[in-house]
N, C-alpha and C positions, 0 to 999 in steps of 0.2 A: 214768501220768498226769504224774510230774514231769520224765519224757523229753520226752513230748509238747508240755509246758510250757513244757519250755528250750528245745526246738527251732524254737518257735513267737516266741519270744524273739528268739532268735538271727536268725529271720530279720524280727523287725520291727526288730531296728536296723540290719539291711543295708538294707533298706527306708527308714528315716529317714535313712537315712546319705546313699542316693541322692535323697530329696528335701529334706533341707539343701543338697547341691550345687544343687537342680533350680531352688530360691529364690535362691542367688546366680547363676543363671546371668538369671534374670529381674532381680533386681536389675543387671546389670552389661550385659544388651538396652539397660538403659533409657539407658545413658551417648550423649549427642550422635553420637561416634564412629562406635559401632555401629548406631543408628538410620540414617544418611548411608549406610553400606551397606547394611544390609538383611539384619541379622546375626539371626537370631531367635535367642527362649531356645534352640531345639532344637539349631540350628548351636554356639553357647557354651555345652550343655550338655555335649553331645559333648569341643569342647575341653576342659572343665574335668575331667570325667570321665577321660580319655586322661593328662590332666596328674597326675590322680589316681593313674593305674596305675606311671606311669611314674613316681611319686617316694614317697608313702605307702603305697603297697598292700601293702609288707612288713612293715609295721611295726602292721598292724591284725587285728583276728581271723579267721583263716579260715572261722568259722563265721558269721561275717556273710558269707561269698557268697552262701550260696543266698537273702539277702534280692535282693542284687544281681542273680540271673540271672530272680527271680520278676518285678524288676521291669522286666527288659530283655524278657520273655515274656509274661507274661501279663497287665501293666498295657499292655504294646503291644497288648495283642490289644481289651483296653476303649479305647484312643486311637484305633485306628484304625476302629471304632463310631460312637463318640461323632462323629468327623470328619463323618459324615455330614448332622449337623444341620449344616454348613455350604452346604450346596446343597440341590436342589429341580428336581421332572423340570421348572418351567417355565424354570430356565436355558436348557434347551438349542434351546426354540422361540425365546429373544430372538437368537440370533444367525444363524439362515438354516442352509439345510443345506451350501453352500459350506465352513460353520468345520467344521460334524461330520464330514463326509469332508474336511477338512486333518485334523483330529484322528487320526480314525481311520489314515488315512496315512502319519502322523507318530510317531503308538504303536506299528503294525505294522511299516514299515520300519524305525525303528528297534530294536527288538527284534528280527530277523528280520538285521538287517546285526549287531548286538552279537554273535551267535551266531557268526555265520560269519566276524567278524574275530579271535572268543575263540579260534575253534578255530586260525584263519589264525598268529597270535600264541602258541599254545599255553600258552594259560592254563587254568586251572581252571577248570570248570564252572559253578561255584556264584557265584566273583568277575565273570567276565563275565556271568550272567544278573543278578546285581544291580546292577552297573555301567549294563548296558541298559537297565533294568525303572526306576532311578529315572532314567536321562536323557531316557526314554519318558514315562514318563507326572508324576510330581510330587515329583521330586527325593529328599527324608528319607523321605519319608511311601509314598511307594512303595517305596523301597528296604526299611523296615519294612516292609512289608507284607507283600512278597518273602521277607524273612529270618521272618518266620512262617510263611509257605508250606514253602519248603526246609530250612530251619532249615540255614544254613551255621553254619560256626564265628566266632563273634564279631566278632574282627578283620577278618574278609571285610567283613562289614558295614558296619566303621569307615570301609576303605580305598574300600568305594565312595559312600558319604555323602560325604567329603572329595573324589572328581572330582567330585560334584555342585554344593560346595559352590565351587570351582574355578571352574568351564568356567560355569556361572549367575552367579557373581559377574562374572565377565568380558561376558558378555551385557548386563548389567542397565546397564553403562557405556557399551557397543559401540555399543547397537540405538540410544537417545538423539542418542548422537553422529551415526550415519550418517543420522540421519532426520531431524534439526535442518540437515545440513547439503545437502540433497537428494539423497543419492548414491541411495537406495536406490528415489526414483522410485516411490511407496505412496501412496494417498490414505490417511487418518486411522481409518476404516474398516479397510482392510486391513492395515495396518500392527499394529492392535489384534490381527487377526486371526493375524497373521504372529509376534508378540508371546508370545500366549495360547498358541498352538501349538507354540513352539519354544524356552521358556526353559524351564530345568528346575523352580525353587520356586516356588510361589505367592508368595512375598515377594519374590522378583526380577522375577516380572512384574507387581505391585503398585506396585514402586521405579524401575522402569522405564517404566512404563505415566504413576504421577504425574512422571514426566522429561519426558514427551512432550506431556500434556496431559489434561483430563479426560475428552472422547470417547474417545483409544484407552486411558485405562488401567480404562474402561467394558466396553467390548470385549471387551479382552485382557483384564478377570477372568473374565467370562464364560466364554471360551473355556478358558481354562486350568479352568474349573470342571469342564469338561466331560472333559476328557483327566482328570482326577481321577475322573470317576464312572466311566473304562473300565480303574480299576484291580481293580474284582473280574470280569470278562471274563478279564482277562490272570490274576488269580491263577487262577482255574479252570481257566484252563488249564496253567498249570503245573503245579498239583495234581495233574492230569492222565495229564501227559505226561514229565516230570521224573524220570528214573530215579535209584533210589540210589544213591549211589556204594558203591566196595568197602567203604569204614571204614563205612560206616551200613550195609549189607547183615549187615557182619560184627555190629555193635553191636544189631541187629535191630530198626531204626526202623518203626515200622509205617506204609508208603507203598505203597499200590498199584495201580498203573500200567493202563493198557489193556492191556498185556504178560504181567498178572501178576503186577508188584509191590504189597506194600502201598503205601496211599498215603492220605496226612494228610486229608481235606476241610478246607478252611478255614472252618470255617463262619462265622469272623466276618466273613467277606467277603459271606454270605449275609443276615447281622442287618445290616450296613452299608447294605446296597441297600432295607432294609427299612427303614431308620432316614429313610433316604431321601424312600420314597414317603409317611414319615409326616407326613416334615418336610414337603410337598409338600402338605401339607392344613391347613397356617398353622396349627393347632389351639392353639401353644405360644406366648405374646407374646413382643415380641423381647428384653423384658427379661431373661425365662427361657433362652431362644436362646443370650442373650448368654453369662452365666451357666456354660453348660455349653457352650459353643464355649473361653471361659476355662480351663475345668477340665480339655478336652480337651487343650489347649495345655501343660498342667502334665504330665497324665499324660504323653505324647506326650516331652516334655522329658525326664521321668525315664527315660524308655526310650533315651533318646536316651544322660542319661548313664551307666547301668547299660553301656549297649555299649559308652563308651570308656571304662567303666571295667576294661572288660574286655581292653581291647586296648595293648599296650606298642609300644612305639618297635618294636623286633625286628621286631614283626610287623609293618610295613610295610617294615622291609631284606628278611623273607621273601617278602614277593609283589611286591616288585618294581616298577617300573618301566612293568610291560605293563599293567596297569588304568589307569593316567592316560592312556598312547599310544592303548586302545581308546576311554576319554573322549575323545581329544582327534577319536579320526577322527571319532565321532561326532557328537563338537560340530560338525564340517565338514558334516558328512549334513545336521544340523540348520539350520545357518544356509544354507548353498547351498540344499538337496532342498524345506528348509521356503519359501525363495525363491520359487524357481518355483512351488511348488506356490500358494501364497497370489497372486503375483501374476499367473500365466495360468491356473494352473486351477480355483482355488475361484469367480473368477467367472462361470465358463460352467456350471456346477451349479444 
């Protein structure tokens, strides 16, 4: 009992450890600075976290990790739940089905091009599928999602949160500029649409949407709502179809495959969509709503910085170079393929 005791100790100050960072990282959203970008606690929790590993982390008890890795796993697996109370099946009737097939188009091709430029680049598996997965569908929050599906190794994680945080912050400046100045030839409508569809965070198309105007950043939450609810579609199928690698073969991950691998089900992906249809029947007032979309943002943050606290500088001189170059083709996929698609073909749907 006084094993279980201290163990149980040891990891609620990893745990506290992680959520004193999770509260300065919300205290430090809130500076002007960060607000202008569109820096949420999760993106500065990550920083602070990273900043963590790379200058304290030796200097504090080993036995406070397993608080840390409880809360980079299993408080992600209740944030991304919880997420759910942020939408509702009647989003996806307010924007026409023109946005749901960009959406769909835009999650699939890109997931489906990540793959084939990861292998083209010869990258690792696991860094391009999450690389893909958050610039498909909703930047952090996908990317977590992913890394509970596959469960890569930490710093994968890190390395692809940061192209997201990247190639979306660039966006959120871009789309404003080219739209204010008429290049891109969008009426306010599709612009939202084109918006929704093709920036990676919810907080970039938020920050980018109030750039433009209150119609498309209407629009474009919407629509971004919607490429968020086809993040458990895409995790099923990874779950799927996602083979072990050697080191997890050899470690004996239990994953299994249509082939004959074990294989994870995610099932918070399954309480997610349920959390959904609940929300979906107004039952909760918004003040309640409110309340626990707040607390989801916390949990959500501390998972954020449980993974950079787990990731050192090193581990991005080790992977290189090739996750930003697959970001970056992609961001091109995105703003050209999302193009066309939004403006000649979502409207003949």
């Amino acid at each position: 009992m006084v094993k279980i005791s201290e163990s149980r100790g040891n990891m609620l100050h990893g745990v506290l450890l992680v959520a004193l960072f999770s509260c300065a990282a919300f205290y430090i959203a809130r500076f002007p600075f960060f607000q202008r970008i569109s820096f949420s606690p999760l993106i500065i929790g990550i920083l602070l976290g990273m900043l963590y590993a790379n200058s304290l982390r030796n200097r504090l008890p080993e036995t406070w990790v397993p608080g840390i890795q409880f809360s980079a796993k299993q408080l992600l697996r209740l944030g991304i739940i919880l997420y759910g109370f942020r939408l509702t099946i009647g989003n996806i009737m307010e924007v026409g089905w023109g946005a749901i097939v960009a959406d769909a188009v835009i999650v699939t091709g890109t997931i489906l091009l990540g793959v084939l430029f990861g292998k083209w680049l010869k990258m690792d598996r696991d860094t391009a599928l999450l690389v893909s997965v958050g610039s498909s569908i909703c930047g952090a929050a996908a990317v977590l999602g992913a890394d509970a599906t596959i469960k890569p190794k930490p710093y994968k994680t890190a390395v692809a949160v940061s192209t997201v945080v990247i190639f979306g912050t660039l966006s959120m400046f871009l789309y404003p500029f080219l739209y204010r100045n008429g290049w891109l030839g969008m009426t306010a409508h599709d612009m939202g649409i084109y918006t929704g569809s093709t920036l990676h965070e919810v907080a970039h198309v938020v920050g980018a949407g109030n750039a433009m105007g209150a119609e498309i950043q209407d629009t474009a939450t919407i629509v971004k709502m919607i490429r968020v609810m086809m993040l458990v579609p895409v995790l099923l199928v990874l779950a799927f179809t996602v083979r072990p690698t050697e080191a997890e073969a050899a470690a004996g991950t239990k994953r299994k495959t249509a082939s004959g691998h074990k294989v994870s089900v995610p099932w918070f992906a399954f309480i997610f969509l349920l959390v959904i249809g609940f929300n979906s029947l107004d039952l909760l007032p918004a003040a309640c709503i409110g309340h626990i979309d707040s607390f989801d943002t916390f949990l959500l943050t501390m998972a954020m910085t449980a993974l950079g606290m787990e990731t050192g500088f090193d581990k991005f001189r080790k992977a290189g170079p090739r996750p930003f170059l697959l970001a970056f083709l992609l961001y091109i996929w995105l703003f050209g393929g999302g193009y066309v698609l939004t403006r000649y073909l979502a409207p003949l749907i």
